[in-house]
PyMOL commands that place a pseudoatom at each C-alpha (Angstrom):
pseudoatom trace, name=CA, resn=UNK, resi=1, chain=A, elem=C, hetatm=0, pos=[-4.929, -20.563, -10.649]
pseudoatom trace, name=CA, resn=UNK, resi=2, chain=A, elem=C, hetatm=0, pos=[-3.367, -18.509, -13.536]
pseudoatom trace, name=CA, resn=UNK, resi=3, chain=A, elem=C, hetatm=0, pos=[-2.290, -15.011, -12.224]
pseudoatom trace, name=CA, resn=UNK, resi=4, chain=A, elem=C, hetatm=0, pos=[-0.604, -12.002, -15.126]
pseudoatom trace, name=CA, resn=UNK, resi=5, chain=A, elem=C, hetatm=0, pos=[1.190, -9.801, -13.534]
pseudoatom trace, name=CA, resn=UNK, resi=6, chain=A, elem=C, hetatm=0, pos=[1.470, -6.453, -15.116]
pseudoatom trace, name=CA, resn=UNK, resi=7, chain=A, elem=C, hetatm=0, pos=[3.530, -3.399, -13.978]
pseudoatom trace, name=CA, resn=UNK, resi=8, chain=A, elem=C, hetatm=0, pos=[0.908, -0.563, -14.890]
pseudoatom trace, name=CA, resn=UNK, resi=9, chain=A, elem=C, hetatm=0, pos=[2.643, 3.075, -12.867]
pseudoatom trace, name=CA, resn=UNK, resi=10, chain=A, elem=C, hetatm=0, pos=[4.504, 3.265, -10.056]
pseudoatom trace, name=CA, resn=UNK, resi=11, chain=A, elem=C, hetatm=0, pos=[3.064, 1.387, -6.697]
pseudoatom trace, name=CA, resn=UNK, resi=12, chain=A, elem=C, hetatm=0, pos=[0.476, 0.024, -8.749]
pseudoatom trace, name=CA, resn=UNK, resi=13, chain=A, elem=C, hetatm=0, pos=[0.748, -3.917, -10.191]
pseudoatom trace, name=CA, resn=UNK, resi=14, chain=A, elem=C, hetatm=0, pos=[-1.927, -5.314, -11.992]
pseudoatom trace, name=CA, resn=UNK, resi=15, chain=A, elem=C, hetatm=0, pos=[-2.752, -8.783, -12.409]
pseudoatom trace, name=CA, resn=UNK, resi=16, chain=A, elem=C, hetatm=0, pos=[-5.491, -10.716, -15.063]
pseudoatom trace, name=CA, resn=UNK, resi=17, chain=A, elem=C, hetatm=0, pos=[-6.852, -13.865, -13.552]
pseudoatom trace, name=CA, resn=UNK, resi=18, chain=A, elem=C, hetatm=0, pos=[-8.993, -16.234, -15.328]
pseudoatom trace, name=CA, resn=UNK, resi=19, chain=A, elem=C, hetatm=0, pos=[-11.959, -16.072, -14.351]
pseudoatom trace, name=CA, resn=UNK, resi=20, chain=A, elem=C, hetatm=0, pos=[-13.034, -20.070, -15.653]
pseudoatom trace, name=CA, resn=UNK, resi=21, chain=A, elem=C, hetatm=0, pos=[-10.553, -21.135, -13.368]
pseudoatom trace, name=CA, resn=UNK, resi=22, chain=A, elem=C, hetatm=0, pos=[-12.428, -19.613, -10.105]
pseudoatom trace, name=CA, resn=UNK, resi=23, chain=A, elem=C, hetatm=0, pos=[-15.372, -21.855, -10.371]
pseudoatom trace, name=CA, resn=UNK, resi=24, chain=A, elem=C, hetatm=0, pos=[-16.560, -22.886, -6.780]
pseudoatom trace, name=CA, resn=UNK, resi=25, chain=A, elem=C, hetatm=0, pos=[-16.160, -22.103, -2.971]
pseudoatom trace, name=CA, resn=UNK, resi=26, chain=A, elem=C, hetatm=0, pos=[-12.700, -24.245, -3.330]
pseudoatom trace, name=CA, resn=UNK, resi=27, chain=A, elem=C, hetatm=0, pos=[-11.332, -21.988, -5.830]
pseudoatom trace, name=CA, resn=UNK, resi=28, chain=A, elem=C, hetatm=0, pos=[-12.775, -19.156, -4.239]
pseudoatom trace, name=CA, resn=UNK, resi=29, chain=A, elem=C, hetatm=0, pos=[-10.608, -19.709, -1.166]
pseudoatom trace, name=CA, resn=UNK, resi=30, chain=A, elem=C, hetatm=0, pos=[-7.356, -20.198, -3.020]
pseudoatom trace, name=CA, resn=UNK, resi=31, chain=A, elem=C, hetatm=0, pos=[-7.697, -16.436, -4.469]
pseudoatom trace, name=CA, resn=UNK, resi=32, chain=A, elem=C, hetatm=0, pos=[-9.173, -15.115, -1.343]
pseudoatom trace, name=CA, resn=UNK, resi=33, chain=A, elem=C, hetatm=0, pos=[-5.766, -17.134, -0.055]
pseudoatom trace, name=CA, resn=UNK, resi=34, chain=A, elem=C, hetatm=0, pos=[-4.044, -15.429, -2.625]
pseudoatom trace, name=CA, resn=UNK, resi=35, chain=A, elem=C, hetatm=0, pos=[-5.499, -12.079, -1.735]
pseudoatom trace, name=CA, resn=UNK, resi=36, chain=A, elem=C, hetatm=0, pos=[-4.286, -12.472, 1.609]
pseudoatom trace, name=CA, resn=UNK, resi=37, chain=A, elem=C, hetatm=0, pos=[-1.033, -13.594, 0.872]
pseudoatom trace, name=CA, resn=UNK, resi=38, chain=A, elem=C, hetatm=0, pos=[-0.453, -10.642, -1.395]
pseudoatom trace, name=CA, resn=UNK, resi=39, chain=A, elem=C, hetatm=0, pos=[-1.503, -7.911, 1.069]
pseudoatom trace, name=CA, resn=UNK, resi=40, chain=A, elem=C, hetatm=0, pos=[0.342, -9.528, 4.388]
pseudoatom trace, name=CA, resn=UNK, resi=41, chain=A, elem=C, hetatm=0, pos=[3.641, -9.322, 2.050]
pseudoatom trace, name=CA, resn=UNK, resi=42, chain=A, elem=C, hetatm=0, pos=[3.409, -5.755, 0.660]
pseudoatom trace, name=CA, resn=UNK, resi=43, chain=A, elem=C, hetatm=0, pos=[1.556, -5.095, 3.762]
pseudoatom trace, name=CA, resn=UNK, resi=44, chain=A, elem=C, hetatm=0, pos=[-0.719, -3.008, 1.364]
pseudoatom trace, name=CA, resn=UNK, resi=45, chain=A, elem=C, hetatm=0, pos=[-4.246, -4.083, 0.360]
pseudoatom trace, name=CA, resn=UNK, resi=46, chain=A, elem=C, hetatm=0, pos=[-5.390, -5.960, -2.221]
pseudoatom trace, name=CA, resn=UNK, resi=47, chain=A, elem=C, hetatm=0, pos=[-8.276, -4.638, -4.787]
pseudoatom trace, name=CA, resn=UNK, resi=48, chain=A, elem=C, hetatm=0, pos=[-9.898, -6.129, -7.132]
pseudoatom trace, name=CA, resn=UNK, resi=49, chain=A, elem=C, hetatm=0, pos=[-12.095, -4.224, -9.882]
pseudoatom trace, name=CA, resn=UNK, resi=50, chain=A, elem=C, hetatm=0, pos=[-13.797, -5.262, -12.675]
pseudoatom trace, name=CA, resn=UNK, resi=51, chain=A, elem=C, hetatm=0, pos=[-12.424, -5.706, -15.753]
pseudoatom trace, name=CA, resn=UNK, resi=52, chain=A, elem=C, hetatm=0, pos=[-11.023, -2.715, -17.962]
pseudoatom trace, name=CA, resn=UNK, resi=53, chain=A, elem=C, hetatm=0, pos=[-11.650, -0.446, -14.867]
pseudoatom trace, name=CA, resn=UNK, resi=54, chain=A, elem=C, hetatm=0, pos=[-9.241, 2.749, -15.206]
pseudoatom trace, name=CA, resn=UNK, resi=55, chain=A, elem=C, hetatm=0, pos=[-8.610, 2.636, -12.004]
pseudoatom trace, name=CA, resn=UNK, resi=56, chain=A, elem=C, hetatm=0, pos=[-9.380, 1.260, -8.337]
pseudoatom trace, name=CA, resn=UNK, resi=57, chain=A, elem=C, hetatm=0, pos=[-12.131, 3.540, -6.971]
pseudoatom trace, name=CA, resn=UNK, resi=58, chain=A, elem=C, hetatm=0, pos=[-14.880, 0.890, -7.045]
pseudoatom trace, name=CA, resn=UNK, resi=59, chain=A, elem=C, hetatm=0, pos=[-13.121, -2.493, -5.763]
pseudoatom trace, name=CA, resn=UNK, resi=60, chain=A, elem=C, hetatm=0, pos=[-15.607, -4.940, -5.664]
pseudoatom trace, name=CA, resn=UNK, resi=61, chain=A, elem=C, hetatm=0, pos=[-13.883, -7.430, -3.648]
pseudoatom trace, name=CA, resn=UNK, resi=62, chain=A, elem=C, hetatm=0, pos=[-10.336, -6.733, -1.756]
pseudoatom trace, name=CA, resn=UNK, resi=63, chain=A, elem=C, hetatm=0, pos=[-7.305, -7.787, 1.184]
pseudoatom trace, name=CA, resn=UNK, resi=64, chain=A, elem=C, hetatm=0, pos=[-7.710, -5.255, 4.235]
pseudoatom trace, name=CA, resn=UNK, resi=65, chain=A, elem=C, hetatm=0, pos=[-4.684, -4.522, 6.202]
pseudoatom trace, name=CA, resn=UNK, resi=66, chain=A, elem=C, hetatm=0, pos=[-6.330, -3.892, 9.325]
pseudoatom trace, name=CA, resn=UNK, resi=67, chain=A, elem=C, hetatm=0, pos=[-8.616, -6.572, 9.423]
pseudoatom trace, name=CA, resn=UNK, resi=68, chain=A, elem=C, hetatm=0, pos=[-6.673, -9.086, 7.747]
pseudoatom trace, name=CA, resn=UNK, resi=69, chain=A, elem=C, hetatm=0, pos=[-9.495, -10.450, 6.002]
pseudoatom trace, name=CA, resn=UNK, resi=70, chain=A, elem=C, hetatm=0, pos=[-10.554, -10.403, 2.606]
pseudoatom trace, name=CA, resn=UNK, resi=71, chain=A, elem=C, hetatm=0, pos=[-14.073, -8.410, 1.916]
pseudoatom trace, name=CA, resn=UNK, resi=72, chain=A, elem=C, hetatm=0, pos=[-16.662, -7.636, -0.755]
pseudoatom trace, name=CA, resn=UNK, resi=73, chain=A, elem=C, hetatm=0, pos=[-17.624, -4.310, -0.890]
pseudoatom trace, name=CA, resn=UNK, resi=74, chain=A, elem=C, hetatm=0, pos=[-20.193, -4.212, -3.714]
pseudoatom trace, name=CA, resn=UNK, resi=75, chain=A, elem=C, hetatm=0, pos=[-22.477, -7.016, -5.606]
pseudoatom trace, name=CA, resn=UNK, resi=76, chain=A, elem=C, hetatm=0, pos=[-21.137, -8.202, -8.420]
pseudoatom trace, name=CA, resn=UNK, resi=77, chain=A, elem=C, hetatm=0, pos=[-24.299, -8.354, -9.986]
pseudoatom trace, name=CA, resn=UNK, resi=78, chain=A, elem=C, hetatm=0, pos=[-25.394, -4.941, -9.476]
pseudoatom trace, name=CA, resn=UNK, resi=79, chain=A, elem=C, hetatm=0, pos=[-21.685, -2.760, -8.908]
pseudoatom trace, name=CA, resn=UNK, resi=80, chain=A, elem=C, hetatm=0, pos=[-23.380, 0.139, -8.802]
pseudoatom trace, name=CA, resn=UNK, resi=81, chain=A, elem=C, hetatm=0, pos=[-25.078, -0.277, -5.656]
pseudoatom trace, name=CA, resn=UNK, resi=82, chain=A, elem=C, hetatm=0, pos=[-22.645, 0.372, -3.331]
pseudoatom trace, name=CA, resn=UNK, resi=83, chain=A, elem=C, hetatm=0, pos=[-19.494, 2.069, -3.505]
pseudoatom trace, name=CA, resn=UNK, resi=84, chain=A, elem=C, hetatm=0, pos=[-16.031, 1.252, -2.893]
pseudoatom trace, name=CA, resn=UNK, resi=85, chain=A, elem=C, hetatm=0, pos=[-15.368, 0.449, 0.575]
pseudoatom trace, name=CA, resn=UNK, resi=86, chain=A, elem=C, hetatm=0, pos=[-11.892, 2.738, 1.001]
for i in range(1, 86): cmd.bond("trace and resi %d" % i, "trace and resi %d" % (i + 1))
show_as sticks, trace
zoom trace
């Protein structure tokens, strides 16, 4: 799995992934593994938005601290159903 990091402001990093490369439940579990691994770390969670989002309001999938678990918080078919989860 291909992971960009980018330093966007301060306490925010920002990451591309690719999304061809996240094909199947096998793949899935290496970036919800990745997810994970990130958040335990920086003990911080994870969020992921969509791309080009200006910021994380909406996460659509993300690391929680206190649950240790990774979630999904909205469809990715239809975002706009329900809101971020924070």
């Amino acid at each position: 799995m291909t992971a960009i990091f980018r330093p966007f402001a301060a306490g925010q990093l920002d990451c591309d992934m690719r999304l061809r490369e996240l094909q199947g439940q096998e793949r899935l579990d290496v970036l919800c593994g990745f997810l994970c691994a990130i958040g335990r770390a920086l003990r911080k969670p994870v969020l992921m938005t969509w791309e080009g989002a200006s910021n994380a309001a909406h996460p659509f999938l993300g690391y929680r601290v206190e649950s240790d678990e990774v979630a999904l918080f909205a469809d990715p078919l239809q975002p706009w159903v329900a809101p971020g989860a924070w």
